[in-house]
mmCIF file as gemmi writes it, N, C-alpha and C atoms, coordinates in Angstrom:
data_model
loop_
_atom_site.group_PDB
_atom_site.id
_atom_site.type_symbol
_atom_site.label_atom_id
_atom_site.label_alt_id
_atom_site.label_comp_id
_atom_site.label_asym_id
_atom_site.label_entity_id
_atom_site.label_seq_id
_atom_site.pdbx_PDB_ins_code
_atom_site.Cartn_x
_atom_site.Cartn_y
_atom_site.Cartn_z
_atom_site.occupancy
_atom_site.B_iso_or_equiv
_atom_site.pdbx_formal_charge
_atom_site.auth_seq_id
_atom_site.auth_asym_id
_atom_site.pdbx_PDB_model_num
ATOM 1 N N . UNK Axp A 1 ? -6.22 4.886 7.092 1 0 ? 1 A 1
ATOM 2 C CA . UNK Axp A 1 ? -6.778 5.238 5.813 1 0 ? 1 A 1
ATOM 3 C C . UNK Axp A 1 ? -7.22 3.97 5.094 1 0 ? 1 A 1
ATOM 4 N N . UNK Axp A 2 ? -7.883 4.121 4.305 1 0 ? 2 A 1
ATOM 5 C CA . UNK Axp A 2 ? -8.558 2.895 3.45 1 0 ? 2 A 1
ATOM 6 C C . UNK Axp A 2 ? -8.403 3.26 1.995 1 0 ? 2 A 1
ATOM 7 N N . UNK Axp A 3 ? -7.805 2.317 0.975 1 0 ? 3 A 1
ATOM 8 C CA . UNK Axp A 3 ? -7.923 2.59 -0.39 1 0 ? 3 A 1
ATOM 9 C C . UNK Axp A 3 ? -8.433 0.902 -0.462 1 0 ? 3 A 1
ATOM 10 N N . UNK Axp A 4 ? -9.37 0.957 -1.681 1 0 ? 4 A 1
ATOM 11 C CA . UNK Axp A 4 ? -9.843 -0.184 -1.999 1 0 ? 4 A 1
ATOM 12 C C . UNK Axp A 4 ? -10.222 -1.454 -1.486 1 0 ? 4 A 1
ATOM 13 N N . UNK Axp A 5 ? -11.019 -0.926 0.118 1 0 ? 5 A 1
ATOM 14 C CA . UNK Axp A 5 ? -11.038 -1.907 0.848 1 0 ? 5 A 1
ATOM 15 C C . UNK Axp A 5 ? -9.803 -2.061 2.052 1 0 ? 5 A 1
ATOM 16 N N . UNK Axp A 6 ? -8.8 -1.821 1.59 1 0 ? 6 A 1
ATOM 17 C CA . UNK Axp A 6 ? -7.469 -2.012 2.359 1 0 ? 6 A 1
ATOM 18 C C . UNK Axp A 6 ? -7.377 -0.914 3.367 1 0 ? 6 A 1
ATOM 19 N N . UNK Axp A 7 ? -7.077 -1.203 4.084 1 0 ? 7 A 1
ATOM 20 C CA . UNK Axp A 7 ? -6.784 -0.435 5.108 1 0 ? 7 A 1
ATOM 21 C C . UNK Axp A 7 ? -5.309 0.173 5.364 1 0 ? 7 A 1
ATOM 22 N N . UNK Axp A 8 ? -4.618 1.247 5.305 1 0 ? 8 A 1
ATOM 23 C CA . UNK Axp A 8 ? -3.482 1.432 5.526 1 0 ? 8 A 1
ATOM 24 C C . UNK Axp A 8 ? -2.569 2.445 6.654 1 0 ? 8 A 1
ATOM 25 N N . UNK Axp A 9 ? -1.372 2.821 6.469 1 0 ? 9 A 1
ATOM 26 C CA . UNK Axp A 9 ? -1.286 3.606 7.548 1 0 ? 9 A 1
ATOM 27 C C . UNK Axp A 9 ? -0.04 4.095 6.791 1 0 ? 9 A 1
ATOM 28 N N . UNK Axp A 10 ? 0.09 5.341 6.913 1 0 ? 10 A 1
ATOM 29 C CA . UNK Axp A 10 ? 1.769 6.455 6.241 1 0 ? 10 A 1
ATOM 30 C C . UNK Axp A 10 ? 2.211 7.382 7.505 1 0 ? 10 A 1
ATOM 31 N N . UNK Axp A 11 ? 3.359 7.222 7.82 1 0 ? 11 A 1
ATOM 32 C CA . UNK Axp A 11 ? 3.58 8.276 8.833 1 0 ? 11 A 1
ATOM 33 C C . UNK Axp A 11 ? 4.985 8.565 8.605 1 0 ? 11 A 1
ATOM 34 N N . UNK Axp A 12 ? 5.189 9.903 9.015 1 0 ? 12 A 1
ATOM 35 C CA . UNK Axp A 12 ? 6.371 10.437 9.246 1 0 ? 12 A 1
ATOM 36 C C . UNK Axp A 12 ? 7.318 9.741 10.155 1 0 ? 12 A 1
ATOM 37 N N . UNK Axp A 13 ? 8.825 9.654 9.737 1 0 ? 13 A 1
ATOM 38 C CA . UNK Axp A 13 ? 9.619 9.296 10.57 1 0 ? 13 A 1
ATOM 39 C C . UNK Axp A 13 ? 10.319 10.226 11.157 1 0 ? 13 A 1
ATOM 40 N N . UNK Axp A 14 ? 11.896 10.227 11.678 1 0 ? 14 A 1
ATOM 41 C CA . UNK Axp A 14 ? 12.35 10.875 12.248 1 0 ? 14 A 1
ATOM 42 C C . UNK Axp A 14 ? 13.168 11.868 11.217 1 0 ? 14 A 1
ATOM 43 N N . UNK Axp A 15 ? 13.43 11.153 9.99 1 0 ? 15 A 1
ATOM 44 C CA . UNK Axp A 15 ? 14.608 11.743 8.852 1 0 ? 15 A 1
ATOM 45 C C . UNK Axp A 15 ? 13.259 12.571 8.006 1 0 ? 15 A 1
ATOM 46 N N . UNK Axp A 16 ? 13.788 13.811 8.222 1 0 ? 16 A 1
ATOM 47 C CA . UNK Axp A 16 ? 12.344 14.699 7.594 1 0 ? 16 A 1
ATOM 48 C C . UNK Axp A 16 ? 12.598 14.412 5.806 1 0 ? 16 A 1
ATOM 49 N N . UNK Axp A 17 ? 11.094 14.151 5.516 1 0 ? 17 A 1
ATOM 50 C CA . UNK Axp A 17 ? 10.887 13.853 3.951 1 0 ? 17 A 1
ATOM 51 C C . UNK Axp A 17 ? 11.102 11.897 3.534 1 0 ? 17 A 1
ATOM 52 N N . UNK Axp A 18 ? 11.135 11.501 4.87 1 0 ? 18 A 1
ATOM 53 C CA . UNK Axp A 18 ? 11.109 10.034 4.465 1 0 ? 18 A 1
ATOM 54 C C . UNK Axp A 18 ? 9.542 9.726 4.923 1 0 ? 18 A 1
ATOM 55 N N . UNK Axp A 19 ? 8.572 8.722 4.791 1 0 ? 19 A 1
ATOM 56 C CA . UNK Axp A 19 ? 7.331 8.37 5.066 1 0 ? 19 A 1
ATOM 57 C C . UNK Axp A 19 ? 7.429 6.78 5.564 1 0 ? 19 A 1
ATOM 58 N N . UNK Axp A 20 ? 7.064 6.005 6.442 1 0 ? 20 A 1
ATOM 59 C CA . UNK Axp A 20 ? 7.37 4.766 6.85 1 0 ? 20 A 1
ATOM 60 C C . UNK Axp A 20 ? 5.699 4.457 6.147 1 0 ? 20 A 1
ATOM 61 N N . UNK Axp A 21 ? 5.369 3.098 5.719 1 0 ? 21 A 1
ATOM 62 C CA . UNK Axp A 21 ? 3.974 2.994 5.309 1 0 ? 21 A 1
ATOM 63 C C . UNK Axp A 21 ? 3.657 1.566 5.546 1 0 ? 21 A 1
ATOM 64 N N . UNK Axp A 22 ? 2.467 1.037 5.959 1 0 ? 22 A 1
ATOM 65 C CA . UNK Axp A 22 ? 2.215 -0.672 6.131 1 0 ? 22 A 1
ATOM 66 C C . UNK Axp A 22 ? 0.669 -0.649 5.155 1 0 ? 22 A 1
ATOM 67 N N . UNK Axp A 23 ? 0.594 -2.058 4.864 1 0 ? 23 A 1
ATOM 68 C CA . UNK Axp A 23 ? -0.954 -2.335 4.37 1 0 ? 23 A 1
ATOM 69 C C . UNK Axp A 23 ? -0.688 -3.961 4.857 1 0 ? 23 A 1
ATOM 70 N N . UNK Axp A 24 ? -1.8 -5.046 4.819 1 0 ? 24 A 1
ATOM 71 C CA . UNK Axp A 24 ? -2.397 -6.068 4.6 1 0 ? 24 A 1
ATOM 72 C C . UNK Axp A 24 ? -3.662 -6.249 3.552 1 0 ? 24 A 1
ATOM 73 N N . UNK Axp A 25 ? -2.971 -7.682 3.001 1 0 ? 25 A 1
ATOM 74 C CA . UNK Axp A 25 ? -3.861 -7.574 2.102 1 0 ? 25 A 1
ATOM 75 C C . UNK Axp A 25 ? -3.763 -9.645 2.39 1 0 ? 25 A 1
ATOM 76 N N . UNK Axp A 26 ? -4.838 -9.794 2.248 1 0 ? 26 A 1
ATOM 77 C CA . UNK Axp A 26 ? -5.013 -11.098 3.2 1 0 ? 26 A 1
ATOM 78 C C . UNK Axp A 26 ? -4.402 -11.583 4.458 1 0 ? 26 A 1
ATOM 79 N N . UNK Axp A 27 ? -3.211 -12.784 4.267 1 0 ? 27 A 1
ATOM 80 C CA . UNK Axp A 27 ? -2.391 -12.895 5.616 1 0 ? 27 A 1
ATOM 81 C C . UNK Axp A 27 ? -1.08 -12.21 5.212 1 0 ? 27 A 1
ATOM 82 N N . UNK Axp A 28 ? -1.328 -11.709 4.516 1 0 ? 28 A 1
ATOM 83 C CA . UNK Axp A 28 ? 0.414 -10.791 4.041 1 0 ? 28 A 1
ATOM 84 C C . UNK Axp A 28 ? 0.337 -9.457 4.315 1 0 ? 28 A 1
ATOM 85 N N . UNK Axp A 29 ? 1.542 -8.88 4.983 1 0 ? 29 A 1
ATOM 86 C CA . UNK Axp A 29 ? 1.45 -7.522 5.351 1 0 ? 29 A 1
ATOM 87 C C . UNK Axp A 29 ? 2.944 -6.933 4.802 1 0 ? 29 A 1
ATOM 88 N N . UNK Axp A 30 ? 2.428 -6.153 4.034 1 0 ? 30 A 1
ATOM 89 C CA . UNK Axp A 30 ? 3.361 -5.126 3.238 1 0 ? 30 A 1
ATOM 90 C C . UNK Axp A 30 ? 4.03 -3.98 3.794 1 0 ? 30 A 1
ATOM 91 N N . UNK Axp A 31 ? 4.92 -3.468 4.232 1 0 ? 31 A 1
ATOM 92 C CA . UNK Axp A 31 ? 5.513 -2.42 4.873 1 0 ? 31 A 1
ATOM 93 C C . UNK Axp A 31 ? 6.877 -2.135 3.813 1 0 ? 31 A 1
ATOM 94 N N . UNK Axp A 32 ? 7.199 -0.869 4.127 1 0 ? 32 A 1
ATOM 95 C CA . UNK Axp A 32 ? 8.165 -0.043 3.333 1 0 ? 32 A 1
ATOM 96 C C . UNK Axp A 32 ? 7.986 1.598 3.663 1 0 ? 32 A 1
ATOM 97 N N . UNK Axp A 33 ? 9.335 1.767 2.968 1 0 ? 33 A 1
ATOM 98 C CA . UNK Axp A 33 ? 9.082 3.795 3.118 1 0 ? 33 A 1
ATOM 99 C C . UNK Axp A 33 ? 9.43 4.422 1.599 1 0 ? 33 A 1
ATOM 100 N N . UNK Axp A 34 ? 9.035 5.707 1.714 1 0 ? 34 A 1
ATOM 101 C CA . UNK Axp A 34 ? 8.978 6.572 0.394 1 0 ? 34 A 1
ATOM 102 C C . UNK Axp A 34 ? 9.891 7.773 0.895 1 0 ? 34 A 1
ATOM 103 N N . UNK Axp A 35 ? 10.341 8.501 -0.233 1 0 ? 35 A 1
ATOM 104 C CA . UNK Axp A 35 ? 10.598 9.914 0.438 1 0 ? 35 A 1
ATOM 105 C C . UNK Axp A 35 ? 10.366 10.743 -0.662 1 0 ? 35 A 1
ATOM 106 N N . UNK Axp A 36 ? 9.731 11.832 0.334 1 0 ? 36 A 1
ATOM 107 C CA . UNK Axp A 36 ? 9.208 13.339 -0.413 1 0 ? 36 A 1
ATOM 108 C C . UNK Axp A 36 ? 8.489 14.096 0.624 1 0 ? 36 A 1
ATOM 109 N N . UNK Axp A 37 ? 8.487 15.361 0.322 1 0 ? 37 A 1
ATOM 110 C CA . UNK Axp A 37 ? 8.237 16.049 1.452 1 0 ? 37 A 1
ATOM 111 C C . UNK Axp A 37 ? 6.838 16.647 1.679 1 0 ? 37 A 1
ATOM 112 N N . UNK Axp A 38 ? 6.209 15.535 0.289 1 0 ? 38 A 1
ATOM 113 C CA . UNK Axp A 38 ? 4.548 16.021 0.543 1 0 ? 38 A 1
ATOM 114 C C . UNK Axp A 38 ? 3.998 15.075 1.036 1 0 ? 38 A 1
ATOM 115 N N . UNK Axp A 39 ? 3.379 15.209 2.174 1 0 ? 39 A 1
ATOM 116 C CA . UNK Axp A 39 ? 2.445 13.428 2.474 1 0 ? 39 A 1
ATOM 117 C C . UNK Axp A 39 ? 1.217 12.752 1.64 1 0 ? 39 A 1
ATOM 118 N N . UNK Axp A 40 ? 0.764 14.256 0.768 1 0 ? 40 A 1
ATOM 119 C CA . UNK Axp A 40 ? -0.093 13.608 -0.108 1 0 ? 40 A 1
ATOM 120 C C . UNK Axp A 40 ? 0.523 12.658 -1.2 1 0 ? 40 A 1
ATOM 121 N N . UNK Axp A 41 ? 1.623 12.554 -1.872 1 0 ? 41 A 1
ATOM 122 C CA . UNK Axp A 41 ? 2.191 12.235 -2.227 1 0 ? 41 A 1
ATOM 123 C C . UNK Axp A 41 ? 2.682 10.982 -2.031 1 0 ? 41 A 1
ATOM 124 N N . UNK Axp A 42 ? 2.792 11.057 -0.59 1 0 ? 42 A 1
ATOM 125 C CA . UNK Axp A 42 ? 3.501 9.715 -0.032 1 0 ? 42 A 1
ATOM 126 C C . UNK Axp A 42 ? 2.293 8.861 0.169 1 0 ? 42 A 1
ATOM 127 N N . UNK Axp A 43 ? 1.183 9.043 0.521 1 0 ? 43 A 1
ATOM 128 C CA . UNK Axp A 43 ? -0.416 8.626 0.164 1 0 ? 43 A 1
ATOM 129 C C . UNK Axp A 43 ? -0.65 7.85 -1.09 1 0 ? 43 A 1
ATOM 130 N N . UNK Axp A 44 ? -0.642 8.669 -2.253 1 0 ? 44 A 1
ATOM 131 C CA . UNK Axp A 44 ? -0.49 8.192 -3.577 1 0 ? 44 A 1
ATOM 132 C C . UNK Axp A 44 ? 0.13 6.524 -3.59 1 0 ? 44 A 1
ATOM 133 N N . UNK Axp A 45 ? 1.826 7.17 -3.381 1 0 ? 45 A 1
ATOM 134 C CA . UNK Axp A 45 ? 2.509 6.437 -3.045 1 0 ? 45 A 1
ATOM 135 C C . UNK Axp A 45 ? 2.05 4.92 -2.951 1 0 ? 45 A 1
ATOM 136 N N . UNK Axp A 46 ? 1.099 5.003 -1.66 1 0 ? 46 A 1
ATOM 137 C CA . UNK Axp A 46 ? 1.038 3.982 -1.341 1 0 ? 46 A 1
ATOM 138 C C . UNK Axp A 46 ? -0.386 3.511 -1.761 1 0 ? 46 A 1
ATOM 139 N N . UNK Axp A 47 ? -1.227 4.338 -2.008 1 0 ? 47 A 1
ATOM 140 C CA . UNK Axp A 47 ? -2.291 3.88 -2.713 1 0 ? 47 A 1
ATOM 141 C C . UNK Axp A 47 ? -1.81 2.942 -4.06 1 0 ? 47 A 1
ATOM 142 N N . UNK Axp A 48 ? -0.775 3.432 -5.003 1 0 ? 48 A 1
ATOM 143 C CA . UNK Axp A 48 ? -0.901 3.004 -5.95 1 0 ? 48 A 1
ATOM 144 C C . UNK Axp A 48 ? -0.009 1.426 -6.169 1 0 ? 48 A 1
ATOM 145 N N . UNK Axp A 49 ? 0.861 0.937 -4.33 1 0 ? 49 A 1
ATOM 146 C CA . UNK Axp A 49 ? 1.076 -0.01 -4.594 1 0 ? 49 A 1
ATOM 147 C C . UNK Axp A 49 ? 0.252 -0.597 -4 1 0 ? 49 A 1
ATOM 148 N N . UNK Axp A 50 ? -0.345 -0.536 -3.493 1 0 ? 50 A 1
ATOM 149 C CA . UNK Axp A 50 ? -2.167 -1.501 -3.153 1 0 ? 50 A 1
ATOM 150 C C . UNK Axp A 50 ? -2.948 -1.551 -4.303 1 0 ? 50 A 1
ATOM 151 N N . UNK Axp A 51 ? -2.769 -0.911 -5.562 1 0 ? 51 A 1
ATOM 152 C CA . UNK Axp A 51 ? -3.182 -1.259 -6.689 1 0 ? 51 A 1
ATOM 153 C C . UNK Axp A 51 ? -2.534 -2.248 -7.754 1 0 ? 51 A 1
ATOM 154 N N . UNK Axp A 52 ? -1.275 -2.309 -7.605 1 0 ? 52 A 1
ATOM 155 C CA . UNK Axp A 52 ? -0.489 -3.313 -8.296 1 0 ? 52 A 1
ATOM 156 C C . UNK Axp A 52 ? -0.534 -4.778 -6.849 1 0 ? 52 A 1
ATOM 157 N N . UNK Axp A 53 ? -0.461 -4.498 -5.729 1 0 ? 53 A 1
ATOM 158 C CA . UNK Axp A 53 ? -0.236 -5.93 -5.039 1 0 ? 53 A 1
ATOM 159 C C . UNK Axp A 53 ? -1.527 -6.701 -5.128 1 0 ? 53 A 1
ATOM 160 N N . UNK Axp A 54 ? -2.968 -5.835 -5.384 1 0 ? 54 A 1
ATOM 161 C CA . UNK Axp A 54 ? -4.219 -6.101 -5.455 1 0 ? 54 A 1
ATOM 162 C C . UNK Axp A 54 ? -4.167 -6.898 -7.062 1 0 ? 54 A 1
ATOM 163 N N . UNK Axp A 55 ? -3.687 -6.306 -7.811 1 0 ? 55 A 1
ATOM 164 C CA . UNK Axp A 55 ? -3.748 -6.789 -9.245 1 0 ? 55 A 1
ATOM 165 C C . UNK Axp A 55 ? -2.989 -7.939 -9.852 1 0 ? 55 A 1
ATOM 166 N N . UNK Axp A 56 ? -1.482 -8.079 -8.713 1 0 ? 56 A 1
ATOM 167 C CA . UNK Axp A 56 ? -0.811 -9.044 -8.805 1 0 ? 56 A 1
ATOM 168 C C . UNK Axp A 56 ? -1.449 -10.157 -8.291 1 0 ? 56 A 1
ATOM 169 N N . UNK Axp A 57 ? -2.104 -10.652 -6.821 1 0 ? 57 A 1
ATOM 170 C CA . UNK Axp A 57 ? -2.942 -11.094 -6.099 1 0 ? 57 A 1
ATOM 171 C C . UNK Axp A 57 ? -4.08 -12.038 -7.175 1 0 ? 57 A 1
ATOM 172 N N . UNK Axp A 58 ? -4.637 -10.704 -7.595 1 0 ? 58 A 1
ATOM 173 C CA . UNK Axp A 58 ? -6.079 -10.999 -8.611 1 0 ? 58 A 1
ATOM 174 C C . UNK Axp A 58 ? -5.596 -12.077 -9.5 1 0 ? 58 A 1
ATOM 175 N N . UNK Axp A 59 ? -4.122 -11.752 -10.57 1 0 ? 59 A 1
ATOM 176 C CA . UNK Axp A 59 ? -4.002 -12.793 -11.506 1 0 ? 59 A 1
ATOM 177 C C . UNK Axp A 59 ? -3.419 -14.55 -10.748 1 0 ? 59 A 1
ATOM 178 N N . UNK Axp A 60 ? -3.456 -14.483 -9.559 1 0 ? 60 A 1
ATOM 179 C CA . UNK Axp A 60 ? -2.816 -15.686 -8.747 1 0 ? 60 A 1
ATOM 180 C C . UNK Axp A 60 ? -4.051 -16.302 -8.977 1 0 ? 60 A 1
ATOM 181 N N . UNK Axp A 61 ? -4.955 -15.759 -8.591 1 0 ? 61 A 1
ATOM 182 C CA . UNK Axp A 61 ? -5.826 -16.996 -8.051 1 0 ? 61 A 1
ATOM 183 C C . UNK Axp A 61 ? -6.88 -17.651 -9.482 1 0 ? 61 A 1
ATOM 184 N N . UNK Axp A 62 ? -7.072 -18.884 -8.812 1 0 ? 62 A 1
ATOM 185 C CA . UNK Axp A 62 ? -7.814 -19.689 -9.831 1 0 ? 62 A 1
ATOM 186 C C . UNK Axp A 62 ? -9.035 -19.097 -10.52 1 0 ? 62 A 1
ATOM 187 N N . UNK Axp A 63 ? -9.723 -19.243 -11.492 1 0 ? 63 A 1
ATOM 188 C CA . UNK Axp A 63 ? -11.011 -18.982 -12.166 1 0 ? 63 A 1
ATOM 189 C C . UNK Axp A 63 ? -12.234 -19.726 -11.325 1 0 ? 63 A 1
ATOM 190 N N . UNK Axp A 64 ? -12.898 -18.939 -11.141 1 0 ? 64 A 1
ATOM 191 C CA . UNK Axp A 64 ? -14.117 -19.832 -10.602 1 0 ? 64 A 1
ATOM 192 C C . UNK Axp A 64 ? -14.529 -21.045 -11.662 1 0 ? 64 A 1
ATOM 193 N N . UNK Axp A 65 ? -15.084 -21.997 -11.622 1 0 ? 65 A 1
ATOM 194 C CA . UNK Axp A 65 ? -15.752 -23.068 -12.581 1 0 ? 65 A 1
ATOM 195 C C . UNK Axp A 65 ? -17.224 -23.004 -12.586 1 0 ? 65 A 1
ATOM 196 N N . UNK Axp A 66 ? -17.598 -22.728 -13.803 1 0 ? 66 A 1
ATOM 197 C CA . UNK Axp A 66 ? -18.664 -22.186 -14.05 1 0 ? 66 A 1
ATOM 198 C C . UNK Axp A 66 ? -19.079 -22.753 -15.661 1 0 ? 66 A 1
């Protein structure tokens, strides 16, 4: 799946209602799990921390000089 460029992946594990999930976002790769028993949900999930690691990211880096 792709949110914002990023590419990601959510899948079911073996413990029903847990979600295992990975992203990269430059040379850093983010992995973790959620639980709930909707996968759209667990989607969200992970969409919306590719929106905070994207935003955390954004305030790191320098200002262009201009």
């Amino acid at each position: 799946m792709n949110h914002r460029g990023i590419e990601f992946t959510v899948a079911k594990t073996a413990i029903p209602g847990i979600w295992q999930w990975q992203f990269r976002i430059g040379d850093q790769i983010k992995t973790g799990k959620t639980e709930t028993k909707i996968d759209l949900l667990a989607i969200r999930r992970v969409q919306l921390r590719i929106d905070r690691e994207l935003k955390r990211s954004a305030g790191q880096r320098p200002e262009p000089a201009g």
